[in-house]
MIKOL-67985 format. One record per residue: residue number from 1; residue in three letters; x, y negated, z negated of N, C-alpha, C in turn. Coordinates in nm, 2 decimals. Last residue first. Example, Ala and Ser with C-alpha at 12.3 -4.5 7.8 and 13.67 -1.06 7.14 Angstrom:
+-----+--------+--------+--------+--------+--------+--------+--------+--------+--------+--------+
| num | residu |   n.px |   n.py |   n.pz |  ca.px |  ca.py |  ca.pz |   c.px |   c.py |   c.pz |
+-----+--------+--------+--------+--------+--------+--------+--------+--------+--------+--------+
|   2 |    Ser |   1.28 |   0.22 |  -0.71 |   1.37 |   0.11 |  -0.71 |   1.29 |   0.00 |  -0.79 |
|   1 |    Ala |   1.32 |   0.57 |  -0.78 |   1.23 |   0.45 |  -0.78 |   1.32 |   0.33 |  -0.78 |
+-----+--------+--------+--------+--------+--------+--------+--------+--------+--------+--------+
//
This chain:
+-----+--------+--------+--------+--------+--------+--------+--------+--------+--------+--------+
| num | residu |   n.px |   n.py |   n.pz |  ca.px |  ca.py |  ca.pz |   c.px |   c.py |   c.pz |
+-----+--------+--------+--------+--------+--------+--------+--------+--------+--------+--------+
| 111 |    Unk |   1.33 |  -0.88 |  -1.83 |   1.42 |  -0.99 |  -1.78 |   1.48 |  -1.05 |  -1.96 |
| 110 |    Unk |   1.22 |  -0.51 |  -1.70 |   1.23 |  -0.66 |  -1.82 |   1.33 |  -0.77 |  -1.83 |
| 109 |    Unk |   1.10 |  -0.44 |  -1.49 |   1.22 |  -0.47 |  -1.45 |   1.16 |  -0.58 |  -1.60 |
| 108 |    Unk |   0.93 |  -0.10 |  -1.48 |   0.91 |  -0.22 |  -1.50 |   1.05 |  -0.27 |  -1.53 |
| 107 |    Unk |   1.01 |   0.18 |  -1.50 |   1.01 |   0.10 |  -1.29 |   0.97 |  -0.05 |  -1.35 |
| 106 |    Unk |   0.98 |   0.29 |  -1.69 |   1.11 |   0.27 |  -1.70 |   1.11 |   0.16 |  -1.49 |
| 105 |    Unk |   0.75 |   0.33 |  -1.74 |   0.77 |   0.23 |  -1.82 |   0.90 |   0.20 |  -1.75 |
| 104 |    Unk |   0.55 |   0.47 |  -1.46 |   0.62 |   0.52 |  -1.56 |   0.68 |   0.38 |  -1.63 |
| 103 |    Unk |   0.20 |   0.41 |  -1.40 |   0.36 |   0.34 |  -1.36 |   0.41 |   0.36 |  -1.52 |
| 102 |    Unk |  -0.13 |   0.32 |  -1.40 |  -0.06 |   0.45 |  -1.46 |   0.11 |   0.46 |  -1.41 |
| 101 |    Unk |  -0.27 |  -0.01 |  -1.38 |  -0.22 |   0.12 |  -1.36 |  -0.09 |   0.21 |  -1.45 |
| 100 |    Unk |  -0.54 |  -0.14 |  -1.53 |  -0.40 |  -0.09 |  -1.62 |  -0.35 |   0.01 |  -1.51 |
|  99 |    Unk |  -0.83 |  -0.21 |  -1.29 |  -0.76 |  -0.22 |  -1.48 |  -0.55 |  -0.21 |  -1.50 |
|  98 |    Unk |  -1.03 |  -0.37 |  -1.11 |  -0.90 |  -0.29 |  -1.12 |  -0.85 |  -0.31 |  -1.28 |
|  97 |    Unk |  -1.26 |  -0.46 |  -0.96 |  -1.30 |  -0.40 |  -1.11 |  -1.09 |  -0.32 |  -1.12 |
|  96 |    Unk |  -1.23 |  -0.63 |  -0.81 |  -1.34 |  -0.68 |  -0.88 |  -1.32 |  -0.59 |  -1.00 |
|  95 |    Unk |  -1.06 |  -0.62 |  -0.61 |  -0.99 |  -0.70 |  -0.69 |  -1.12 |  -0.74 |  -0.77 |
|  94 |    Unk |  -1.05 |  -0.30 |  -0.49 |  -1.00 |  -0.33 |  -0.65 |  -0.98 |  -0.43 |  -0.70 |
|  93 |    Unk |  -1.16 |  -0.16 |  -0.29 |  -1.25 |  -0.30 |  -0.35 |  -1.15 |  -0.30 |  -0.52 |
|  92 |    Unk |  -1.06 |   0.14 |  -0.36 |  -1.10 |   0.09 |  -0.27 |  -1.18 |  -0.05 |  -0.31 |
|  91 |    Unk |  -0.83 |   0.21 |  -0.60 |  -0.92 |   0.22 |  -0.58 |  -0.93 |   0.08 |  -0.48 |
|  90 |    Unk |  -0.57 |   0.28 |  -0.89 |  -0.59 |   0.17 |  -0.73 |  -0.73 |   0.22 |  -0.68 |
|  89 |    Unk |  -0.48 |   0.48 |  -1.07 |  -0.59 |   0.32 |  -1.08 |  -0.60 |   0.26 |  -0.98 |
|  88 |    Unk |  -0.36 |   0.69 |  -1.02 |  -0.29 |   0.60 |  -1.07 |  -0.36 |   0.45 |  -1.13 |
|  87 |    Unk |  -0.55 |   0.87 |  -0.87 |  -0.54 |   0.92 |  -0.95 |  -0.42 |   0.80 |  -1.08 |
|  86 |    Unk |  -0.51 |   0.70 |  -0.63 |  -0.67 |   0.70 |  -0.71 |  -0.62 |   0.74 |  -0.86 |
|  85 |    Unk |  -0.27 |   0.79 |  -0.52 |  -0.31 |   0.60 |  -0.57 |  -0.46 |   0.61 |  -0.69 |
|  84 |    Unk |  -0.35 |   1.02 |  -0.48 |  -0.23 |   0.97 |  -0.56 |  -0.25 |   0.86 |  -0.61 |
|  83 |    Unk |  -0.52 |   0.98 |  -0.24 |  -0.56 |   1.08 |  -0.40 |  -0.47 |   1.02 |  -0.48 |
|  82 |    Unk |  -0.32 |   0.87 |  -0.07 |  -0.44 |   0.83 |  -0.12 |  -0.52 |   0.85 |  -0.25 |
|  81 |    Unk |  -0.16 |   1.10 |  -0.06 |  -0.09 |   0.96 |  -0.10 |  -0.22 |   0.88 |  -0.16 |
|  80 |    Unk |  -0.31 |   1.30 |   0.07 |  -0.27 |   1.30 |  -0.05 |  -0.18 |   1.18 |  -0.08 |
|  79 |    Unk |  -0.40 |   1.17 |   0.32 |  -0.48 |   1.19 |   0.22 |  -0.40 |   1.20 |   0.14 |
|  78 |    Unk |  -0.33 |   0.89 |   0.52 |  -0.26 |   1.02 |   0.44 |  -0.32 |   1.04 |   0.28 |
|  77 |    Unk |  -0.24 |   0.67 |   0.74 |  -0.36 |   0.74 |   0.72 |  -0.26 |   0.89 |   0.62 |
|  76 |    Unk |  -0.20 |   0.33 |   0.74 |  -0.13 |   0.43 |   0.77 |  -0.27 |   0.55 |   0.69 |
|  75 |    Unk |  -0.07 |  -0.02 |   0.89 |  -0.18 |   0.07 |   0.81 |  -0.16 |   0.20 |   0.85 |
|  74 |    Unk |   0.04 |  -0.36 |   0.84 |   0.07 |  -0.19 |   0.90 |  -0.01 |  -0.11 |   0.82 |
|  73 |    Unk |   0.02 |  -0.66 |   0.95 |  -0.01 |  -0.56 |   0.89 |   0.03 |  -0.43 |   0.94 |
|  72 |    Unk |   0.05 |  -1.02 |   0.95 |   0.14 |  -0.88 |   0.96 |   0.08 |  -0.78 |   0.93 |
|  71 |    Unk |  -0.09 |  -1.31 |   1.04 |  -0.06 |  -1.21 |   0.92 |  -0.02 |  -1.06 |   0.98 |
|  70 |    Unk |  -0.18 |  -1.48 |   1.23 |  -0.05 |  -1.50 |   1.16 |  -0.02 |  -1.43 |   1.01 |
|  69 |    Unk |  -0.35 |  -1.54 |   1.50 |  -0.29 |  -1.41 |   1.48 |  -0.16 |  -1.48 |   1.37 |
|  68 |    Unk |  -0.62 |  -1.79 |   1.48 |  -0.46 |  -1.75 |   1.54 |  -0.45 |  -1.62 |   1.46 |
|  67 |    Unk |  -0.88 |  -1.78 |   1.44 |  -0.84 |  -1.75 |   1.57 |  -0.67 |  -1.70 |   1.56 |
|  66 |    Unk |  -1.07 |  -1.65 |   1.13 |  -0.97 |  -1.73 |   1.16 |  -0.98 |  -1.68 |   1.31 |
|  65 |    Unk |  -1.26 |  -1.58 |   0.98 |  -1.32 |  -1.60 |   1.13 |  -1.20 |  -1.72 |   1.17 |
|  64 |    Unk |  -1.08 |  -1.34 |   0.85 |  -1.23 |  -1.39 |   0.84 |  -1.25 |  -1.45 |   0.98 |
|  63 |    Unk |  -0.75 |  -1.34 |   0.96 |  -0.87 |  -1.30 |   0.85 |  -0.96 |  -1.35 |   0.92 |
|  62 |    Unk |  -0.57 |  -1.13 |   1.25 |  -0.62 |  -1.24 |   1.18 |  -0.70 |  -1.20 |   1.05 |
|  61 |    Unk |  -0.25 |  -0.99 |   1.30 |  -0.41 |  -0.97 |   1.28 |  -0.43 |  -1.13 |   1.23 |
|  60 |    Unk |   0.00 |  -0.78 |   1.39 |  -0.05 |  -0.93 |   1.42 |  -0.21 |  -0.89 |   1.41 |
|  59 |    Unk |   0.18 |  -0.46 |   1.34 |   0.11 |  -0.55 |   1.41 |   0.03 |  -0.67 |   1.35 |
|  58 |    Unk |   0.38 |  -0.23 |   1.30 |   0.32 |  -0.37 |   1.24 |   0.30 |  -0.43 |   1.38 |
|  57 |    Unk |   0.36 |   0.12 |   1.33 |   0.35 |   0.00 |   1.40 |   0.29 |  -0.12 |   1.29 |
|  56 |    Unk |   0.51 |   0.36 |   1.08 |   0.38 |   0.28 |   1.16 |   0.41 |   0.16 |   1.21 |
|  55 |    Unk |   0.69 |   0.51 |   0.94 |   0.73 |   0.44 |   1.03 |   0.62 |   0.41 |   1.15 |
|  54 |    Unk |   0.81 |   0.46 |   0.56 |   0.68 |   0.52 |   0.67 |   0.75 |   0.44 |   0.82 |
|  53 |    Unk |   0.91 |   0.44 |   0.36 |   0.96 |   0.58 |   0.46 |   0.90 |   0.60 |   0.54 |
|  52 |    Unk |   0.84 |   0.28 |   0.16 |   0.76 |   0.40 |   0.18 |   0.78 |   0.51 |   0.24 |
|  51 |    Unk |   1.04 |   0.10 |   0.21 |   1.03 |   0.15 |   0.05 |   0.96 |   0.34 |   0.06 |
|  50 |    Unk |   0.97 |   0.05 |   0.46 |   1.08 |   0.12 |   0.45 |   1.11 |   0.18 |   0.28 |
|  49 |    Unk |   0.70 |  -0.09 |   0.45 |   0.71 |   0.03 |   0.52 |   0.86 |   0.12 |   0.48 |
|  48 |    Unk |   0.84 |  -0.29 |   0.27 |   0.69 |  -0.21 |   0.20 |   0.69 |  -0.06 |   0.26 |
|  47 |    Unk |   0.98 |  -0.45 |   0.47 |   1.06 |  -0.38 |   0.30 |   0.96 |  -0.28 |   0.27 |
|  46 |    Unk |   0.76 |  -0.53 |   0.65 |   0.88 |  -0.44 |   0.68 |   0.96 |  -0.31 |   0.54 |
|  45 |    Unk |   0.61 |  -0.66 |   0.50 |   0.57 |  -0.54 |   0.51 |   0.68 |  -0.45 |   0.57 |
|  44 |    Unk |   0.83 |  -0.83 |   0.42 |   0.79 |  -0.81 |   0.32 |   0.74 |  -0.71 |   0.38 |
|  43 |    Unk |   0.90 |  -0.91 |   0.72 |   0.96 |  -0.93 |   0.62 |   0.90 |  -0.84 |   0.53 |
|  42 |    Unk |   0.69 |  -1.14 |   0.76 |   0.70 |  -0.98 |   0.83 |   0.78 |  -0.89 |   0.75 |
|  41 |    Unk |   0.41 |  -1.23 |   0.52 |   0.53 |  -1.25 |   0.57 |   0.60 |  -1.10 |   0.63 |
|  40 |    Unk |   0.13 |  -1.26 |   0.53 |   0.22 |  -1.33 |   0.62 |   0.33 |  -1.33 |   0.66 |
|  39 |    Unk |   0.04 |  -0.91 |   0.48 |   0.14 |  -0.98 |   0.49 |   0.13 |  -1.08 |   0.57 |
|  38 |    Unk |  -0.09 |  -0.59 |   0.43 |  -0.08 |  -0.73 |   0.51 |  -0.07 |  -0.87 |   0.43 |
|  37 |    Unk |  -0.14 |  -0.25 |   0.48 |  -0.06 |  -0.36 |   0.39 |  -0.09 |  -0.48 |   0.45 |
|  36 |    Unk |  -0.38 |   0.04 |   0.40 |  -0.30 |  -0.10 |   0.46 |  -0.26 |  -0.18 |   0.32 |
|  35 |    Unk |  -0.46 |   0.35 |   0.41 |  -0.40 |   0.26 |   0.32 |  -0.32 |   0.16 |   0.37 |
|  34 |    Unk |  -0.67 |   0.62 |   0.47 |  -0.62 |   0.47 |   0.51 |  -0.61 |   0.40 |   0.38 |
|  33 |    Unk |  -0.86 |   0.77 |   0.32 |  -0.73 |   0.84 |   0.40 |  -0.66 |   0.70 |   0.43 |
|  32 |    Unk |  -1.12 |   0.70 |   0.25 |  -1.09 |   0.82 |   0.16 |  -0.89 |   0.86 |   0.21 |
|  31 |    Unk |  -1.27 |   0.55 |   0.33 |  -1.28 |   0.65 |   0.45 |  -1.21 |   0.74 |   0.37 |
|  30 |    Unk |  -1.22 |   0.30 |   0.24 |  -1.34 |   0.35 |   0.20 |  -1.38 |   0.49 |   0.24 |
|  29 |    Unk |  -0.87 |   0.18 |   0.21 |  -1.02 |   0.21 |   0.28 |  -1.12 |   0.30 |   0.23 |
|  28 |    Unk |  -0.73 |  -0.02 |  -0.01 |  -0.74 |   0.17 |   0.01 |  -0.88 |   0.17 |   0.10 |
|  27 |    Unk |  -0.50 |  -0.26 |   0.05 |  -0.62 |  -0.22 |   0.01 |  -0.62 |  -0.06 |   0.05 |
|  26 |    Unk |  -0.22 |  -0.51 |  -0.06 |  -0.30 |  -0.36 |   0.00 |  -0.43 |  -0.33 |  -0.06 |
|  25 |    Unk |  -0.13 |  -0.66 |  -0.24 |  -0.16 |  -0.75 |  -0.13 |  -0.21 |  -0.64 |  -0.06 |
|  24 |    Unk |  -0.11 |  -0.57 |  -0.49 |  -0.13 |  -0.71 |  -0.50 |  -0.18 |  -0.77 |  -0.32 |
|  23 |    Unk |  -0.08 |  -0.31 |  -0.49 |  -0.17 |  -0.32 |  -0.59 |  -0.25 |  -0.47 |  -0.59 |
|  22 |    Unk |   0.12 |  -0.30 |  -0.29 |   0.00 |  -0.22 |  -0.28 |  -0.12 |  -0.27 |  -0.35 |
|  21 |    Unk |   0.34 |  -0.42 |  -0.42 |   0.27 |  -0.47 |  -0.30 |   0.15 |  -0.40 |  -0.26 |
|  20 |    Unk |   0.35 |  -0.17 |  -0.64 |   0.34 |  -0.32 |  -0.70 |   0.25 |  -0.41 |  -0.57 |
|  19 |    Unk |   0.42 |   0.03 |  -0.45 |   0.28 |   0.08 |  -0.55 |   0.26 |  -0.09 |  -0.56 |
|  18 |    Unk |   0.67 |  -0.04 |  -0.41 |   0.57 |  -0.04 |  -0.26 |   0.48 |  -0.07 |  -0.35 |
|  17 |    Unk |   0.78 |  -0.01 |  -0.66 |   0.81 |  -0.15 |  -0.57 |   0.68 |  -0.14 |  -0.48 |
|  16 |    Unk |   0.77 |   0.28 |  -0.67 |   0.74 |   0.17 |  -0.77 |   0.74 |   0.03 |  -0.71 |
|  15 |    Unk |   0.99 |   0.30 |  -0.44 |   0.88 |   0.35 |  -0.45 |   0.74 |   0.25 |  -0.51 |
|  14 |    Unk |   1.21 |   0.19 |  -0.56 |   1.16 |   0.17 |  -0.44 |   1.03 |   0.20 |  -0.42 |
|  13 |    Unk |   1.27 |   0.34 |  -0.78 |   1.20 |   0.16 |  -0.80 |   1.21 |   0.16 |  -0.64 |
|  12 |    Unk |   1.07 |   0.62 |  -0.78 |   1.19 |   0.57 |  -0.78 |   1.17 |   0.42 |  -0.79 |
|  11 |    Unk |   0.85 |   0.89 |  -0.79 |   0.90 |   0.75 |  -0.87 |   1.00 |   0.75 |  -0.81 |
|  10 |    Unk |   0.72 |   1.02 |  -0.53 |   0.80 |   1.07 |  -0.65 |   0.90 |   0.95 |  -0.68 |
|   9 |    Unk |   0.59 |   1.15 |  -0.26 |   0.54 |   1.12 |  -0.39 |   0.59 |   1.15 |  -0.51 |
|   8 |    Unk |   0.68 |   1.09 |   0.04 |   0.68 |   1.11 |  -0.03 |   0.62 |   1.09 |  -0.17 |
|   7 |    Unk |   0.40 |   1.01 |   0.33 |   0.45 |   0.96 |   0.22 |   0.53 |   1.08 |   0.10 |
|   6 |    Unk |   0.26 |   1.18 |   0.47 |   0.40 |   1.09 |   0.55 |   0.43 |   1.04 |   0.42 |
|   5 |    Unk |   0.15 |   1.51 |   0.43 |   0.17 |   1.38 |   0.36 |   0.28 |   1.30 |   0.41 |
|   4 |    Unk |  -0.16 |   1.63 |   0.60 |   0.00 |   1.62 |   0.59 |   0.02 |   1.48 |   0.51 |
|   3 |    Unk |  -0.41 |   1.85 |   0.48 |  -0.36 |   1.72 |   0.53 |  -0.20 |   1.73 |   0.52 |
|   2 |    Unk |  -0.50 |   2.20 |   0.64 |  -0.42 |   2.12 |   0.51 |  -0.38 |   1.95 |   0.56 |
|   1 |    Unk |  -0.79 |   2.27 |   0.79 |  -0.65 |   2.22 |   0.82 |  -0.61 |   2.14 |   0.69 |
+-----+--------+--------+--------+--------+--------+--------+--------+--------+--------+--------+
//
């Protein structure tokens, strides 16, 4: 069975925008297909899912051996968006070894 892709894959600064929240507050699961976002703020994964075009449930999670529920998350499963990220520099456990991703010059916003 061919995977299906919920994600478009094709620069725009929307786009470019998600990759940015991806790179700083998303992780790539280990499973090779899952890619979450999470957020304190709802807000921000809301803008992340709609940059994306995705339309997965956000839901209320905790960290570590926190009790209250006050981080946001939406997570979504799509092999070739996955590959895509790999093929860019993102990788699963990225905040020990992540380098230079591969983002065309023109989605950086110079001030």
């Amino acid at each position: 069975m061919k995977p299906l892709g919920k994600v478009r894959i094709k620069w725009s600064p929307e786009f470019a925008y998600a990759i940015g929240l991806l790179t700083t507050d998303g992780n790539l699961s280990s499973d090779r297909r899952h890619i979450n976002f999470t957020s304190k703020d709802r807000n921000l994964v809301k803008i992340f899912s709609k940059c994306l075009k995705i339309k997965n449930k956000i839901r209320k999670k905790t960290r570590a051996k926190e009790k209250i529920k006050k981080y946001f998350e939406i997570q979504f499963g799509d092999v070739i968006f996955y590959k895509f990220l790999l093929s860019i520099g993102l990788m699963p456990h990225k905040s020990k070894r992540i380098r230079a991703l591969m983002i065309p010059d023109k989605y950086f916003n110079v001030l």
